[in-house]
C-alpha positions as CSV (number, residue, x, y, z in Angstrom):
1,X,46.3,62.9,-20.2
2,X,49.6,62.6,-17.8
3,X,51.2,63.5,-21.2
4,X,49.6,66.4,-21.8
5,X,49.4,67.9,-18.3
6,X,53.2,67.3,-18.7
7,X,53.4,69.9,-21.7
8,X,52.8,72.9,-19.4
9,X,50.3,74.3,-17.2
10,X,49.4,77.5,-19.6
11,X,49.0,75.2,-22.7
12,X,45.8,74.2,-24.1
13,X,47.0,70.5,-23.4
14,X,48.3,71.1,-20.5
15,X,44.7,73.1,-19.3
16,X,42.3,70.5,-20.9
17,X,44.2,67.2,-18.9
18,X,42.7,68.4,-15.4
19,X,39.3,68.9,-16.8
20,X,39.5,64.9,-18.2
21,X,40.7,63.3,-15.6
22,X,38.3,65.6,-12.8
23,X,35.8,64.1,-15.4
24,X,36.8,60.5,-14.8
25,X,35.8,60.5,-11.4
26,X,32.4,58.2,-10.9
27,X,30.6,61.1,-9.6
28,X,31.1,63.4,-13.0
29,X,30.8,59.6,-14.8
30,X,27.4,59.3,-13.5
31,X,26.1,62.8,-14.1
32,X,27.8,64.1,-17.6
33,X,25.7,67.3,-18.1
34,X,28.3,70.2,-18.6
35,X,27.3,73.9,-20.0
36,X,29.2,74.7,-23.9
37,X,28.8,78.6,-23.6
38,X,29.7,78.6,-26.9
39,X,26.9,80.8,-28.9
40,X,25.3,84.2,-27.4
41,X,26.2,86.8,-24.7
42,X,29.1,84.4,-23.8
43,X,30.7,83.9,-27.6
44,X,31.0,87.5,-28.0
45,X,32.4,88.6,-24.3
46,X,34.7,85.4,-25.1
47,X,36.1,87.4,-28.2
48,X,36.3,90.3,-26.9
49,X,37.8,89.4,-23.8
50,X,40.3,86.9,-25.1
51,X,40.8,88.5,-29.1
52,X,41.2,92.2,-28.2
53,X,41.5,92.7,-24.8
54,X,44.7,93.4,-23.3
55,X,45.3,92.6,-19.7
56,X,46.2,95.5,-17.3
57,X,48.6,95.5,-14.2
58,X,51.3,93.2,-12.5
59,X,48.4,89.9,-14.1
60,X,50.7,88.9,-16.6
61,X,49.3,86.8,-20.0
62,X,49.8,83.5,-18.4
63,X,47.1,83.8,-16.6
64,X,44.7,84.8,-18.9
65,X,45.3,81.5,-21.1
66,X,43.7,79.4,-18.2
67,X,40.5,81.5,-18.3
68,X,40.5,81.1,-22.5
69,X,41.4,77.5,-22.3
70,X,38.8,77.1,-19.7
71,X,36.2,77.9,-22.3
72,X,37.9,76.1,-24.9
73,X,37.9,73.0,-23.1
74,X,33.8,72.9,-22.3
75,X,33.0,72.4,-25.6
76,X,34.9,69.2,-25.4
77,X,33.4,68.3,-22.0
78,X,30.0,68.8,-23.1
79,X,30.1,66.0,-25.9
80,X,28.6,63.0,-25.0
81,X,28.9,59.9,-25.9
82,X,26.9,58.0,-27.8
83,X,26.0,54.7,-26.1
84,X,22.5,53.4,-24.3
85,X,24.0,54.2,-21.2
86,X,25.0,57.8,-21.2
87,X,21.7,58.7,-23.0
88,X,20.1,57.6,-20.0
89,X,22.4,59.1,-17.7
90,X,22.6,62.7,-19.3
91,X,18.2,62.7,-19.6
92,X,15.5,62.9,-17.1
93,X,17.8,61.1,-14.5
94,X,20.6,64.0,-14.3
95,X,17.6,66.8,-14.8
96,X,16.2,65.6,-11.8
97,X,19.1,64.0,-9.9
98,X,22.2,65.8,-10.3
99,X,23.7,67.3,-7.4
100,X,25.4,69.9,-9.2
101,X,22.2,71.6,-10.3
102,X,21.0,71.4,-6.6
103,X,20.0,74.5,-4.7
104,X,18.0,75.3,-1.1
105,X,19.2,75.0,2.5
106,X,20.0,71.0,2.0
107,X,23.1,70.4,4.6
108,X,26.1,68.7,2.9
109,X,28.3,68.8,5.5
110,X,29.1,70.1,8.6
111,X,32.6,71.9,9.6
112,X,34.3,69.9,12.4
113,X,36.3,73.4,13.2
114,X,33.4,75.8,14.3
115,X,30.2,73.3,13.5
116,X,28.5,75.2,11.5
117,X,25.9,73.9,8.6
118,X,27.1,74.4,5.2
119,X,23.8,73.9,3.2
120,X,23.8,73.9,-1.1
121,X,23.2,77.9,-0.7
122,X,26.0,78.9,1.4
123,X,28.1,76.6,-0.5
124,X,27.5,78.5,-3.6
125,X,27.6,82.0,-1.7
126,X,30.9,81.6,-1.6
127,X,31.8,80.2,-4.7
128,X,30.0,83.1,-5.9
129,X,32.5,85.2,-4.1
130,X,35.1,83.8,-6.0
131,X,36.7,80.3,-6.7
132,X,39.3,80.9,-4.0
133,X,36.5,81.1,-1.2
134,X,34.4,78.6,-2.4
135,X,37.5,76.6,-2.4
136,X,38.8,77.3,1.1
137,X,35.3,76.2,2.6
138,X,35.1,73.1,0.6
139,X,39.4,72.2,0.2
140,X,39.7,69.1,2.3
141,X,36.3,67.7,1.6
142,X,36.9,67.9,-2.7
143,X,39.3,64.7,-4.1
144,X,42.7,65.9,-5.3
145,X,42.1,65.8,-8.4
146,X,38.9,68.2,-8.5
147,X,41.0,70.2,-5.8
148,X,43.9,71.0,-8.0
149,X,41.1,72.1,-11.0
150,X,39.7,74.2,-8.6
151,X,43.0,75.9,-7.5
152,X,43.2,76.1,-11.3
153,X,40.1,77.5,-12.1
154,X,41.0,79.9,-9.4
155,X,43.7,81.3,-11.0
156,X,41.4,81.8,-14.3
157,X,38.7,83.8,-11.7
158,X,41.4,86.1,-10.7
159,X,42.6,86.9,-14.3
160,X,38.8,87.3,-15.3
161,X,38.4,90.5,-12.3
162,X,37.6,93.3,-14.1
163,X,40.3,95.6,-13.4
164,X,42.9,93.3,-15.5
165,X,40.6,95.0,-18.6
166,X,39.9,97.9,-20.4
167,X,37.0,99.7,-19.0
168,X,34.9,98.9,-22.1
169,X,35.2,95.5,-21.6
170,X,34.4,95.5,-18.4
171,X,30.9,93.6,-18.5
172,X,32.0,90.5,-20.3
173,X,34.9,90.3,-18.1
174,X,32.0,89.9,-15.4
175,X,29.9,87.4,-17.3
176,X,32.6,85.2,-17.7
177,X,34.0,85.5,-14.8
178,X,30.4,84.2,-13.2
179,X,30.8,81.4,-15.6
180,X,33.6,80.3,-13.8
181,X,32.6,80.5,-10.5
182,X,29.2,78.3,-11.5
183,X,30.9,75.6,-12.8
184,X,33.6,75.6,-10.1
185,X,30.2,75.3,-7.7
186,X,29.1,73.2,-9.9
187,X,32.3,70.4,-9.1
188,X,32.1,71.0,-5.8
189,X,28.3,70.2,-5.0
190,X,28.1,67.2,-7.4
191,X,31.4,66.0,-5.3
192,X,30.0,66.3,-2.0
193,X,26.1,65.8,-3.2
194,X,27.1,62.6,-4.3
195,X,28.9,62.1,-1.3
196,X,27.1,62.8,1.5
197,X,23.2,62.0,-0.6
198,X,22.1,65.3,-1.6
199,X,20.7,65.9,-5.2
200,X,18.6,68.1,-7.6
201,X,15.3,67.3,-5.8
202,X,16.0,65.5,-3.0
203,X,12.3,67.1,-1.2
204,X,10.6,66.7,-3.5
205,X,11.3,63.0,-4.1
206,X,10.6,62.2,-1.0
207,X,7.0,64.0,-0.9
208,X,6.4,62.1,-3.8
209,X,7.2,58.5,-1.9
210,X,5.0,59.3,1.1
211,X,2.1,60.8,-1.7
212,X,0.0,57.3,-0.8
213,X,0.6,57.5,2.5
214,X,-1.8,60.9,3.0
215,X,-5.4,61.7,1.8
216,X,-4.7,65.0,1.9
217,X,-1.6,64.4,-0.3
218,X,-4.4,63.5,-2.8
219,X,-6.6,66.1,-2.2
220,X,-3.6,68.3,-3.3
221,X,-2.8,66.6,-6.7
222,X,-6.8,66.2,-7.5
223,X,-7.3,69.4,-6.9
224,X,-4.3,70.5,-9.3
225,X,-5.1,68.7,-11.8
226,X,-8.5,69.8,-12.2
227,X,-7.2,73.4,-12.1
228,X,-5.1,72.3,-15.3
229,X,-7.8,70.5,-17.2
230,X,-10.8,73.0,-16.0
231,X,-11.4,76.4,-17.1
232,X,-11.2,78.5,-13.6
233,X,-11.7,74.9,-12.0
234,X,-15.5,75.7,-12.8
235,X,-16.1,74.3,-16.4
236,X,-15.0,72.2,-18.6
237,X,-14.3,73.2,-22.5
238,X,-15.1,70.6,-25.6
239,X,-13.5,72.1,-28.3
240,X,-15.7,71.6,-31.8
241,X,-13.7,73.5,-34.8
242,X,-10.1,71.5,-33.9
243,X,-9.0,68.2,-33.1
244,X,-6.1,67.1,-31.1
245,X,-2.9,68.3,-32.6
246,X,-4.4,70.6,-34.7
247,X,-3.3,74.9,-34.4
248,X,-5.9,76.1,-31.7
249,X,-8.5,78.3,-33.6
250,X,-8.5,82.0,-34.0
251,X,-11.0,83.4,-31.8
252,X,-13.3,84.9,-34.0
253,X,-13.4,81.0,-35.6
254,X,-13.5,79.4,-32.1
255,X,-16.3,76.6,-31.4
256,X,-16.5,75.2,-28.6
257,X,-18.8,73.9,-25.5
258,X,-18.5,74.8,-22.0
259,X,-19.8,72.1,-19.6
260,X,-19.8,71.4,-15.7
261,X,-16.5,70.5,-14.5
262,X,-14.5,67.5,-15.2
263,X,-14.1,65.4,-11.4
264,X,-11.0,63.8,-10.6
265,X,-10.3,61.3,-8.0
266,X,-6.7,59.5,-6.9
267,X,-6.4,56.0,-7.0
268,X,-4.2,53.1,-5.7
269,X,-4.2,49.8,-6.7
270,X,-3.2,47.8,-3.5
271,X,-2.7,44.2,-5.2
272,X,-4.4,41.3,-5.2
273,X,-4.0,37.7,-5.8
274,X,-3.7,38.4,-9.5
275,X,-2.0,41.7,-10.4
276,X,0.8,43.1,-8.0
277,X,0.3,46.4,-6.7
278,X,1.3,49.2,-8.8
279,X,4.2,51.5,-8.1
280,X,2.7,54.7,-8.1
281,X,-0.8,56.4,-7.8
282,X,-2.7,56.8,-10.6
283,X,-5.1,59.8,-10.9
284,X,-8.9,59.4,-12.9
285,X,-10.0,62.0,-14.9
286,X,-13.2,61.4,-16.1
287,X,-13.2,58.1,-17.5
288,X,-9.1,58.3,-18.0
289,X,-6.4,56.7,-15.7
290,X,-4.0,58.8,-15.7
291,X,0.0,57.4,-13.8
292,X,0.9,60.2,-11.4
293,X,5.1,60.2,-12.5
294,X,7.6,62.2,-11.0
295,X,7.9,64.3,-14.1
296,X,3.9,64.7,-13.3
297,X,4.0,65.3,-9.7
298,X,6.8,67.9,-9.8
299,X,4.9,70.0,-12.6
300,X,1.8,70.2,-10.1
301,X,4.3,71.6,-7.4
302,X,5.5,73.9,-9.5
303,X,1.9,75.2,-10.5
304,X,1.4,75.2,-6.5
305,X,4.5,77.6,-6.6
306,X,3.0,80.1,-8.6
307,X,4.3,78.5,-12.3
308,X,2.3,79.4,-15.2
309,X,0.7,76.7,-17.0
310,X,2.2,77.5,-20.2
311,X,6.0,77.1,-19.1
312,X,5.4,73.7,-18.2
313,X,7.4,70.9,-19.3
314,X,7.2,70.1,-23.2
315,X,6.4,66.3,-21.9
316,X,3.7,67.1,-19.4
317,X,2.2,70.1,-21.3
318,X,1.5,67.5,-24.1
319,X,0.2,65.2,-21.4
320,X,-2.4,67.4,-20.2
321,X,-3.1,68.5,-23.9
322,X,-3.7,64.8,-24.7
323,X,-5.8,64.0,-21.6
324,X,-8.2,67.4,-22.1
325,X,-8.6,66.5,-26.4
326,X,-9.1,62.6,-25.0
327,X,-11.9,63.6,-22.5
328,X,-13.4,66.3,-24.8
329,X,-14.7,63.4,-26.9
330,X,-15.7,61.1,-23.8
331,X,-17.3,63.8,-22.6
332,X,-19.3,65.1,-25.9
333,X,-20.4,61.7,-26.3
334,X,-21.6,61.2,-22.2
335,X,-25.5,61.6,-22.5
336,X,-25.6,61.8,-17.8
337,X,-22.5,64.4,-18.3
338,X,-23.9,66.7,-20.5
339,X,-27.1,66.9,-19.2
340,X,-28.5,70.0,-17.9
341,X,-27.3,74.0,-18.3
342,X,-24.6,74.5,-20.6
343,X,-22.8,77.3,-23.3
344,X,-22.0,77.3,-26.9
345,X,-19.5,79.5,-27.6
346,X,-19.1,80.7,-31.5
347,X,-16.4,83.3,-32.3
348,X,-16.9,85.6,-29.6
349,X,-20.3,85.2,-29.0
350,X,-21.8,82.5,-26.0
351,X,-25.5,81.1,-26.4
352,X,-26.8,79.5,-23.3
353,X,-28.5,75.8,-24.4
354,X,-30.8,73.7,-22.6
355,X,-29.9,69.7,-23.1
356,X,-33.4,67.5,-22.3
357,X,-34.3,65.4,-24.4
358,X,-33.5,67.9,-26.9
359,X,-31.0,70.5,-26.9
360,X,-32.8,74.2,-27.3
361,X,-31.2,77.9,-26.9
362,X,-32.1,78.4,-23.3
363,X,-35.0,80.6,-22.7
364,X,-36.8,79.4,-26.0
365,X,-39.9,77.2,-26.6
């Protein structure tokens, strides 16, 4: 890599060495997750930007090159490698750990010179500014290594300002310009969130260590939960024309039975003399035990947030799938649950039944 950076600072070589040996560094070891921008919005304004469009001013071409070798150079630092490890590392644990994809008004650090907080957001305020004053606020703090990309990177931010381009090319001059400034944000918070114990979701993992510690912690996931399984939190629908992973009927072919709510309750096995105590909460629905997992717990928070349920997570949208087709048939088979007042529902049309000791259209002999 010495090699190459030796071979000039406006070759692709010479570009590409900083970016390997910033990503040597334990910090951008441990979390590997880089953006490829290499299909969409940001292929074309790269080819229009770097293929056809001519530079304007007292900019020079040199310049330019470390904005197109920037690019060029992602694709390579987005590759992973294939080995048990950094399959682990580049999953759930950078999704929910990384530093670099950490936002809010967590402190990293604060200046010595005028003590003032610099939280995630102001840090990236400035890097959205530009590279230059992201770097200014964040210089001595950064190794030398990620310092000298940055001062690099801030040279491509500057070539990238629109008035170094024709008018018409204006707007993807902009969008890659952004580019740059988010992943030069992106160095800097995973350097100094690894530093100084910030990450992704820092809050919310520590909500989810003290969730045993509060009833009304419970209360909150219970009553979640039952908002997800439920129908309006006020009944409960048995699906009779599908089974789990089967297409969900049209409509007009929909059978189904809408019962009394499905209950759940929060539970936490403390340990005894024969099983150790289990590491995290577990919720009951129904008859089901369901593990509350981070994954879990930051879905409900989400939903709290005003998330529809729809856009949840592919793995705990196929949770709550499994647990509603699961408890569908414990529930159809329960003679003391379905008991009483309930609805059969056939295309569009409900009919009210009466379950006894025989099951009658309510209101008929």
């Amino acid at each position: 890599m010495l090699r190459n950076e030796q071979k000039g600072p406006y070759t692709l070589p010479g570009v590409k060495a900083r970016y390997m040996l910033m990503n040597r560094l334990y910090h951008h070891r441990l979390f590997t997750n880089w953006p490829r921008l290499t299909t969409g919005e940001h292929n074309k304004a790269q080819k229009a930007i770097f293929n056809n469009s001519k530079t304007k001013g007292s900019l020079g071409e040199a310049p330019i090159y470390l904005a197109k070798f920037h690019f060029k150079t992602l694709k390579s630092l987005a590759e992973k490698e294939h080995s048990a490890i950094s399959e682990l590392l580049s999953g759930d644990f950078s999704s929910y750990m990384d530093p670099a994809l950490a936002d809010g008004d967590a402190v990293l650090f604060v200046q010595k010179s005028t003590g003032e907080e610099v939280s995630v957001d102001l840090l990236e305020e400035h890097f959205s500014l530009s590279v230059n004053d992201g770097l200014e606020l964040v210089s001595s703090r950064v190794t030398n290594i990620e310092r000298k990309l940055l001062i690099q990177l801030a040279t491509a931010d500057e070539a990238l300002s629109e008035q170094h381009h024709p008018t018409k090319f204006s707007n993807q001059a902009r969008m890659l310009q952004g580019s740059v400034r988010q992943f030069a944000a992106r160095i800097a918070k995973r350097s100094l969130g690894l530093r100084y114990g910030v990450s992704k979701d820092a809050l919310l993992f520590t909500s989810f260590a003290k969730l045993h510690l509060s009833d009304d912690n419970y209360d909150d996931v219970e009553d979640l939960v039952e908002q997800l399984v439920n129908e309006d939190t006020r009944f409960f629908k048995i699906p009779l024309s599908t089974t789990f992973g089967q297409p969900v009927a049209r409509r007009d072919r929909d059978v189904s039975l809408r019962v009394r709510n499905v209950k759940t309750s929060m539970q936490m096995f403390r340990g005894n003399d024969s099983r150790p105590a289990h590491r995290s909460p577990y919720i009951k629905i129904h008859k089901r035990h369901v593990p509350v997992t981070f994954a879990l717990y930051k879905a409900l928070s989400e939903i709290e947030d005003g998330l529809d349920a729809a856009s949840l997570p592919q793995e705990v949208f196929a949770l709550i799938d499994e647990v509603k087709s699961v408890t569908a048939g414990q529930v159809a088979r329960d003679k003391d649950f379905v008991d009483g007042n309930i609805d059969l529902t056939i295309g569009k049309e409900t009919y009210p039944l009466k379950v006894g000791s025989k099951i009658r259209f309510r209101g008929r002999n």
